[in-house]
ChimeraX commands (.cxc) that place a marker at each C-alpha (Angstrom):
marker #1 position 48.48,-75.09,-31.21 radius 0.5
marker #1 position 48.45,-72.20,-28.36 radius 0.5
marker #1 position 45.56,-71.02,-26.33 radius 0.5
marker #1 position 44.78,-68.16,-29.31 radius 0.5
marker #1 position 44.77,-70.98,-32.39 radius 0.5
marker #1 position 48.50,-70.13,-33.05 radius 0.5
marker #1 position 50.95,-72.64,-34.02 radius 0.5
marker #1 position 53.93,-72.40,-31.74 radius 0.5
marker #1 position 57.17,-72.53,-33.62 radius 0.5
marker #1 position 61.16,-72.50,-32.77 radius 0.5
marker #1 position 63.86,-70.47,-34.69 radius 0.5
marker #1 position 66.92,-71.50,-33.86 radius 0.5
marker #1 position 70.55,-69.93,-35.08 radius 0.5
marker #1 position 73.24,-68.60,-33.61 radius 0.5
marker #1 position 73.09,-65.80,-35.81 radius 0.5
marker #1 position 70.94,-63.45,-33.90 radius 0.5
marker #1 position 69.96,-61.26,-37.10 radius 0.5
marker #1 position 68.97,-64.10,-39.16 radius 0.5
marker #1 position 66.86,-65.40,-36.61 radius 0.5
marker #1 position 65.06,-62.35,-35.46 radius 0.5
marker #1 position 64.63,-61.52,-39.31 radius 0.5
marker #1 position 63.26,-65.14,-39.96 radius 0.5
marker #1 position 61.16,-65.10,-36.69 radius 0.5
marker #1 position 59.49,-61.33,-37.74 radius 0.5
marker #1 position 58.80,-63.09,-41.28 radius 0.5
marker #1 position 56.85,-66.08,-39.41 radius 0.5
marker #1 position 55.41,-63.78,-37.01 radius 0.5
marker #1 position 52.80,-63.01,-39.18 radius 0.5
marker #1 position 51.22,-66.98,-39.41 radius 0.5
marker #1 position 52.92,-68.11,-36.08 radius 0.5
marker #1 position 54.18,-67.53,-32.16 radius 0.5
marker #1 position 57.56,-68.29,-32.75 radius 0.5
marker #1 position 60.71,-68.28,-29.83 radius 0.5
marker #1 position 64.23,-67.95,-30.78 radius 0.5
marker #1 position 67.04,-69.32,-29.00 radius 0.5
marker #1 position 70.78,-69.62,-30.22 radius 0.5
marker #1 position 72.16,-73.12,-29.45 radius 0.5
marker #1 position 70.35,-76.41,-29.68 radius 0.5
marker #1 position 70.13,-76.62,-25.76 radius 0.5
marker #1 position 67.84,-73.59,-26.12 radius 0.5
marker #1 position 65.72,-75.46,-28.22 radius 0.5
marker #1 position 65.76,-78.84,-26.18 radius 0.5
marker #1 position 64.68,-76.77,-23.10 radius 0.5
marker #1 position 61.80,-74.75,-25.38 radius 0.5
marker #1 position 60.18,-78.39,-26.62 radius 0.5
marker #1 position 60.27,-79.33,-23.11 radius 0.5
marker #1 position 57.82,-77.06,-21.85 radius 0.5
marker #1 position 55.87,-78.39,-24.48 radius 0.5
marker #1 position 53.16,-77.16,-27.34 radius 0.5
marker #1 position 55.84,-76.76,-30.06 radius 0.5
marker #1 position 54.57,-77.54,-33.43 radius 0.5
marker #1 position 58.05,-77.35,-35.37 radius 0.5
marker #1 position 61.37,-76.01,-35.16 radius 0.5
marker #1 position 63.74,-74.14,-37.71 radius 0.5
marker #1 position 67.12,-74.72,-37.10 radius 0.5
marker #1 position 70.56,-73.78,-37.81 radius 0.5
marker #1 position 73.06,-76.99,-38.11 radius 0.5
marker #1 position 76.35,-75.52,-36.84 radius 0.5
marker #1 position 75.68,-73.30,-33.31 radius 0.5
marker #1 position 77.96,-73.06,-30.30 radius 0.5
marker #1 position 77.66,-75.89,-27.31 radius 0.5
marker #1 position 75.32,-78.24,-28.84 radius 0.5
marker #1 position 74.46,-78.14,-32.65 radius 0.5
marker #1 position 71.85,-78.79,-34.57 radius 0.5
marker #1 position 73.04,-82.84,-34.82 radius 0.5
marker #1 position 73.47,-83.42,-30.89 radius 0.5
marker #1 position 69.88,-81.50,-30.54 radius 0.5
marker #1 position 68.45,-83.51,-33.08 radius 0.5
marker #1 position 70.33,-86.92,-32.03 radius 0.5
marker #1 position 68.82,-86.02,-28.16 radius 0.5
marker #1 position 65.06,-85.35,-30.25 radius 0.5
marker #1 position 65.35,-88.96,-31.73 radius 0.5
marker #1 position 65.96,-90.55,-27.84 radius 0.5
marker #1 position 63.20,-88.57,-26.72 radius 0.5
marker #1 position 59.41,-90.03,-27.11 radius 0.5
marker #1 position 57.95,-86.79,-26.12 radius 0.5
marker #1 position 60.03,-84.69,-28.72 radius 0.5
marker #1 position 60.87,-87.21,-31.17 radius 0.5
marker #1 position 57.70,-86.06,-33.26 radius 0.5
marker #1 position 58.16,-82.54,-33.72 radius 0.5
marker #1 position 59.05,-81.87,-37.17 radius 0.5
marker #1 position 62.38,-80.18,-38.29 radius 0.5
marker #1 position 63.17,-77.71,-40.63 radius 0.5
marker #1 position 66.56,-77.26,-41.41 radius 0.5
marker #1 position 68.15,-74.04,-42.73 radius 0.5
marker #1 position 71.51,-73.76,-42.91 radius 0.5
marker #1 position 74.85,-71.72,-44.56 radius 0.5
marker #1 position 77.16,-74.54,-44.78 radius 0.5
marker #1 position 75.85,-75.53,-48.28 radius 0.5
marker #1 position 76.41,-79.20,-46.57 radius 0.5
marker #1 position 79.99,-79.01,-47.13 radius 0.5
marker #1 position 80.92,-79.91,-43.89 radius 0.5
marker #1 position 78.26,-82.42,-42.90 radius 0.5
marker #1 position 76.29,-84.32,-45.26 radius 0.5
marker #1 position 73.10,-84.73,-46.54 radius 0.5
marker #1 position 72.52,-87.85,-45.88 radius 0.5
marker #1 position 73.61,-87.10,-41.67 radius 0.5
marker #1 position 71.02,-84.58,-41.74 radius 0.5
marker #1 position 68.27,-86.74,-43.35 radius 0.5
marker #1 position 68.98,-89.58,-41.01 radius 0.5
marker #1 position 66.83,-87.88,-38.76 radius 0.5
marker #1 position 62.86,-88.80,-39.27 radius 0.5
marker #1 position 61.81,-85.76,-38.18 radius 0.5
marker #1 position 63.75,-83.98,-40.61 radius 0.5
marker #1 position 61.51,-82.65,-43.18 radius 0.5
marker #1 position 62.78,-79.94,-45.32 radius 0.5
marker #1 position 67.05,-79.53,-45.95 radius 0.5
marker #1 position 66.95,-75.51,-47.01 radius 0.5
marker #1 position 69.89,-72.97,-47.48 radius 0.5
marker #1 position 70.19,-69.43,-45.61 radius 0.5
marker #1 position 70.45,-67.67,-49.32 radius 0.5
marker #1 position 66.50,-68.75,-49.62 radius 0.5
marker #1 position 64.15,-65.42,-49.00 radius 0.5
marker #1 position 62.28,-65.72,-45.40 radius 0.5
marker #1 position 58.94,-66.44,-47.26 radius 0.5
marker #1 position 60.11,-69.33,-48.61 radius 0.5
marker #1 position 61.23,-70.74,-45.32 radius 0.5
marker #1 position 57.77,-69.88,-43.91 radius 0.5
marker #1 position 55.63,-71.54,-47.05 radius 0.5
marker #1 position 57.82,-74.87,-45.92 radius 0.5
marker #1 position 57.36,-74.56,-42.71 radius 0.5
marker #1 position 53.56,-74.39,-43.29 radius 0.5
marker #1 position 53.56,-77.10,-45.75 radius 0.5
marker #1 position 55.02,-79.77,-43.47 radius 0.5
marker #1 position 52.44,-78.30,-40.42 radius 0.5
marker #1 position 49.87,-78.98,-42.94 radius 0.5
marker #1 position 51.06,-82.84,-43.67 radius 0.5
marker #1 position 53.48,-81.64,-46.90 radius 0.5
marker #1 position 55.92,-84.06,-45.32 radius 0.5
marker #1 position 59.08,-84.92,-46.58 radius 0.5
marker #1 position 60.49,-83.34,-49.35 radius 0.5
marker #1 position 64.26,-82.31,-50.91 radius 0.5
marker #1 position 66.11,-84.33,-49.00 radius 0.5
marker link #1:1,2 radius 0.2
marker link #1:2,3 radius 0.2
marker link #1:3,4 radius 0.2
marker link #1:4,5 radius 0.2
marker link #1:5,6 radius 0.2
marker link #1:6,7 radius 0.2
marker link #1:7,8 radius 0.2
marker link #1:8,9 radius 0.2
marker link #1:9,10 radius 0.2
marker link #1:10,11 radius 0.2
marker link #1:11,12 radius 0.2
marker link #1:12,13 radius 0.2
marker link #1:13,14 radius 0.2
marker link #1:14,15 radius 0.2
marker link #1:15,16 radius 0.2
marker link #1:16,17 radius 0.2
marker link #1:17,18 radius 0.2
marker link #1:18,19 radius 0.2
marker link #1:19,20 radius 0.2
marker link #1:20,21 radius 0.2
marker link #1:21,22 radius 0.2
marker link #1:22,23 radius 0.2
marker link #1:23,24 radius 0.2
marker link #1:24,25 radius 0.2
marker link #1:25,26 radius 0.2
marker link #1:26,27 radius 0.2
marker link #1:27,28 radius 0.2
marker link #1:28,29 radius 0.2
marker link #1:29,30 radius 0.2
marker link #1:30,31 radius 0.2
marker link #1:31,32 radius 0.2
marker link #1:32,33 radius 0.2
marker link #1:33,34 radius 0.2
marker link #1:34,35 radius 0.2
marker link #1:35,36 radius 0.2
marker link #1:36,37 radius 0.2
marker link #1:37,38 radius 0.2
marker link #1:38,39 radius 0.2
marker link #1:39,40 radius 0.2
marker link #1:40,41 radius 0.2
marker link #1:41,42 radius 0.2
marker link #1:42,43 radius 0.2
marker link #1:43,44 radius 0.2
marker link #1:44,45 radius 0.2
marker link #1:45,46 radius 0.2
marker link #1:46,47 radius 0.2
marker link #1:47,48 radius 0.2
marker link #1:48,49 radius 0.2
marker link #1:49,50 radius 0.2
marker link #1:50,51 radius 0.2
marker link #1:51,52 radius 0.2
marker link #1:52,53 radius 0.2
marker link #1:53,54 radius 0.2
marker link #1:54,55 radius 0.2
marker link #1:55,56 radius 0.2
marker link #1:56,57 radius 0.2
marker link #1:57,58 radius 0.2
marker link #1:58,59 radius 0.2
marker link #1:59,60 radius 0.2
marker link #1:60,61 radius 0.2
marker link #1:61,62 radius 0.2
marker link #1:62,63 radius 0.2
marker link #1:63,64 radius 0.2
marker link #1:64,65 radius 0.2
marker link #1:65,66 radius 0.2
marker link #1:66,67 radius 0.2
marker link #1:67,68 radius 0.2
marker link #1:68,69 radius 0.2
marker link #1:69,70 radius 0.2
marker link #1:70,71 radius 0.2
marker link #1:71,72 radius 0.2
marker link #1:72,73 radius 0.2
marker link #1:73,74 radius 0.2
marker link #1:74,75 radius 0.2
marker link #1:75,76 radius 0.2
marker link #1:76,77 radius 0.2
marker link #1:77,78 radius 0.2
marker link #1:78,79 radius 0.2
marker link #1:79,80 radius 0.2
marker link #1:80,81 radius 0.2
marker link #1:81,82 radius 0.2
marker link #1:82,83 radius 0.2
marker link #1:83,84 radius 0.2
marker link #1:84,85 radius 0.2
marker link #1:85,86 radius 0.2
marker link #1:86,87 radius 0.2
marker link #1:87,88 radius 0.2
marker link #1:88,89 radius 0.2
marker link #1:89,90 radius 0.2
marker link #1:90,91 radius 0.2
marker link #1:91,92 radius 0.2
marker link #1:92,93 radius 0.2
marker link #1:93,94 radius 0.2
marker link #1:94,95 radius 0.2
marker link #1:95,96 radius 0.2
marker link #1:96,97 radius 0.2
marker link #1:97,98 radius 0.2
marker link #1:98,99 radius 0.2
marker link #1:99,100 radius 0.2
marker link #1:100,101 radius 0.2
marker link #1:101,102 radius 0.2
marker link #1:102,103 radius 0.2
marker link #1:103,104 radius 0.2
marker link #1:104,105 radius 0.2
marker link #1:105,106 radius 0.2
marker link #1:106,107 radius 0.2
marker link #1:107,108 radius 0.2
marker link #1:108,109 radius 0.2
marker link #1:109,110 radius 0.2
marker link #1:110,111 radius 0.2
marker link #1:111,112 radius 0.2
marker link #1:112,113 radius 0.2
marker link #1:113,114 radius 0.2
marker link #1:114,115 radius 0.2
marker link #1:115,116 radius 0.2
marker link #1:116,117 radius 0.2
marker link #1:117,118 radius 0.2
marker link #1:118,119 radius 0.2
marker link #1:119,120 radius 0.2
marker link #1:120,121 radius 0.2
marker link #1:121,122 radius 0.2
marker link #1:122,123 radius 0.2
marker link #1:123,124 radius 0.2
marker link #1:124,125 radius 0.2
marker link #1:125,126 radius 0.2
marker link #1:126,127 radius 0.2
marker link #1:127,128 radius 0.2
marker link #1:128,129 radius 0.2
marker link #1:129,130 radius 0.2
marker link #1:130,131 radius 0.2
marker link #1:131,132 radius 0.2
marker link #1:132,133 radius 0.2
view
């Protein structure tokens, strides 16, 4: 939580409309950053206070599994929890490569509206944890 009793939260997606329409949606409960590639991300948690991230699975230079592999290795980022929203249906990863991943905590598809991402992502900041997977 911020300095103003905010929860700090990361969109993440290479698809620069979907994440500015998700990150309006959670504006309202959240201070949310958007970044594009999972190296965006990584460099967000390190400056520290983030409270969860939504992120795409397939971006350019380092995807959602190399930024969630480098989370795991990571004591200081290894507990933020994950929320992953994605297009590719799982078709060309799996579930279970996704779920691997403890902080993992909610598998959702793009089609879902925006308010349904942000009840999950407010579930799991309120202890839902994990579910769907």
């Amino acid at each position: 939580m911020n300095r103003n009793g905010r929860r700090k939260i990361v969109v993440l997606d290479d698809n620069e409309i979907f994440a500015e329409l998700l990150a309006a949606a959670m504006g309202e409960y959240f201070d949310v950053l958007v970044g594009h590639t999972g190296l965006q991300g990584i460099a967000y948690f390190l400056e520290g206070g983030v409270d969860a991230v939504v992120t795409d699975i397939s971006m350019p230079d380092f995807d959602g599994i190399q930024m969630l592999e480098e989370m795991s290795r990571n004591p200081v980022l290894r507990h933020i929890p994950v929320i992953v929203v994605t297009a590719t249906h799982f078709n060309t990863i799996s579930r279970d490569s996704v779920s691997r991943y403890p902080q993992v905590m909610r598998m959702l598809n793009k089609q879902e509206h925006v308010d349904r991402i942000s009840a999950e992502v407010l579930d799991v900041l309120a202890g839902g944890g994990r579910a769907g997977l």
